[in-house]
C-alpha positions in Angstrom: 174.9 -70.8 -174.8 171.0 -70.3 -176.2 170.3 -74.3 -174.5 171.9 -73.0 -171.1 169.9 -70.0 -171.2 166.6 -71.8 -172.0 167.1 -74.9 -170.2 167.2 -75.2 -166.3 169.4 -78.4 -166.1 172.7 -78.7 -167.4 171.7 -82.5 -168.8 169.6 -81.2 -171.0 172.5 -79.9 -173.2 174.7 -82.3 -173.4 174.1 -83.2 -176.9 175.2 -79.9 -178.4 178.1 -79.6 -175.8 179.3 -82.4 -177.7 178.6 -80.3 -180.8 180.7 -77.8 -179.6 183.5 -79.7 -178.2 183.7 -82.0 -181.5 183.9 -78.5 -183.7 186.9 -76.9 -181.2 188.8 -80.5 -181.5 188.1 -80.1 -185.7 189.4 -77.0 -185.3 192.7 -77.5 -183.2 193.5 -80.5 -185.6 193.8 -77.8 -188.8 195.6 -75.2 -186.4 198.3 -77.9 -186.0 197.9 -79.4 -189.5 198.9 -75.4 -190.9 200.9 -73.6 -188.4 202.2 -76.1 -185.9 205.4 -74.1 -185.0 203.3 -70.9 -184.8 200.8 -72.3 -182.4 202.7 -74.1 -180.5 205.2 -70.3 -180.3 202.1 -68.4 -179.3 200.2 -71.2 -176.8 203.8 -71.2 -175.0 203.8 -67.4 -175.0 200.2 -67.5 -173.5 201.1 -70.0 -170.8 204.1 -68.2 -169.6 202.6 -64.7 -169.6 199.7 -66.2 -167.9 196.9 -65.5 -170.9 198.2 -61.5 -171.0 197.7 -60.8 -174.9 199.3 -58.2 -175.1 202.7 -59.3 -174.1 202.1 -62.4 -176.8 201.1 -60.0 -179.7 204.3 -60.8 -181.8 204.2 -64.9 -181.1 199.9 -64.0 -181.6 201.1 -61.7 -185.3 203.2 -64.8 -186.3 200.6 -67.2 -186.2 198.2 -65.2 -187.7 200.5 -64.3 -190.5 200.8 -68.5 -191.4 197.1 -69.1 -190.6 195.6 -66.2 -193.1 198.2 -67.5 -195.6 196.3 -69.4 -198.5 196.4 -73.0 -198.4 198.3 -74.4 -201.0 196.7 -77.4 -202.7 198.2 -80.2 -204.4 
């Protein structure tokens, strides 16, 4: 967001759009690894309520519920 404020051609941050892309990717990958069922409850809630939280907040308190849980580690 600071390089498309500063910068008057979109070119010129490309390199930390990648950044950014590459860290949501990371992230989705460990949303799946953890809580695939939860996710993939609360995406589906999300699509068919068109994005409206609040009629996904129990799917939405599910996931959160597994992804605050501590990771357990072998």
């Amino acid at each position: 967001m600071e390089c498309k404020s500063k910068c008057e051609h979109p070119k010129e941050c490309l390199e930390q759009a990648h950044d950014v892309q590459d860290c949501v990717l990371d992230t989705f990958a460990v949303i799946k690894e953890r809580c695939p069922v939860e996710w993939s409850a609360f995406t589906a809630c999300m699509d068919k309520y068109n994005t409206r939280l609040e009629d996904c907040r129990r799917t939405q308190k599910k996931f959160m519920a597994c992804w605050n849980k501590p990771e357990v580690k072998a």
